[in-house]
VEXMAR-87498 format. One record per residue (C-alpha): x, y, z. Coordinates in steps of 0.001 Angstrom, whole numbers, plus 524288, in hexadecimal, padded with zeros to 5 digits. Example, Ala and Ser with C-alpha at 12.3 -4.5 7.8 and 13.67 -1.06 7.14 Angstrom:
BEGIN
8300C7EE6C81E78 835667FBDC81BE4 
// end
This chain:
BEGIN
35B0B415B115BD5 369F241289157DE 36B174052A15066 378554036D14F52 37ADA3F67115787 38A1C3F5A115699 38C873E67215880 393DD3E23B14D3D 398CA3F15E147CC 3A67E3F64A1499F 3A7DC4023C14F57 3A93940A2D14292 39C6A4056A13EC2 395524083A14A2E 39CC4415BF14C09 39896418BB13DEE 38A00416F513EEC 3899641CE314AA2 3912D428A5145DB 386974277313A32 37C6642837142D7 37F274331C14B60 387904398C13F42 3834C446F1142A7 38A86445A61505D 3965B44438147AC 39C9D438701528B 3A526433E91465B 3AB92424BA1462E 3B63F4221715120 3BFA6417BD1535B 3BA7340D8115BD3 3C3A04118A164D8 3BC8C41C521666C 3B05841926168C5 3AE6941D2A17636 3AFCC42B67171BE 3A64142A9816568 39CD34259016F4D 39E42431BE17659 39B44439E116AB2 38F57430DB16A1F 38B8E4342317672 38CC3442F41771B 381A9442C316B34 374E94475717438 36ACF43DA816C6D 37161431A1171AB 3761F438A018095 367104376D180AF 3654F4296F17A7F 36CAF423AD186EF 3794641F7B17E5A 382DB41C09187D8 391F74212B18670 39E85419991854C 3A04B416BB19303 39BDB40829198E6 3A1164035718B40 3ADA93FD4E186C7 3A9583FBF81778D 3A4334033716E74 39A663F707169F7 394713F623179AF 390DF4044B177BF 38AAF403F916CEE 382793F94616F86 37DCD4004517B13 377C440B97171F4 370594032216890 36280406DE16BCC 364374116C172C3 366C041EDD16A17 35A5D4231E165F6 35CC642C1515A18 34EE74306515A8B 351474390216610 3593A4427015D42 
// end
């Protein structure tokens, strides 16, 4: 399972571990700004279409999304 609980990280630092963690996927760091479309690039990876991780839509920061993942990627399933 994903660990990276987001409360008190920027976005750079949460955009970096992620990127980290899935560095194979090559997402790269964004702008904050542009967070909706990283996302996206999240999304199209098939391990976490199947974990349930939900897109951008529904959410108007970057911080509510992420929140809603915690838990819920399971990284074993690869």
């Amino acid at each position: 399972m994903i660990v990276y609980d987001p409360r008190g990280m920027t976005w750079p630092q949460y955009c970096g571990l992620m990127n980290e963690l899935f560095a194979s996927q090559q997402l790269g760091i964004v702008p904050e700004d542009s967070w909706r479309s990283w996302v996206d690039g999240l999304n199209g990876i098939g391990l976490l279409v199947r974990s349930g991780v939900p897109d951008h839509r529904g959410y108007t920061n970057w911080e509510d999304w992420a929140k809603q993942i915690v838990g819920i990627i399971d990284l074993d399933a690869r």
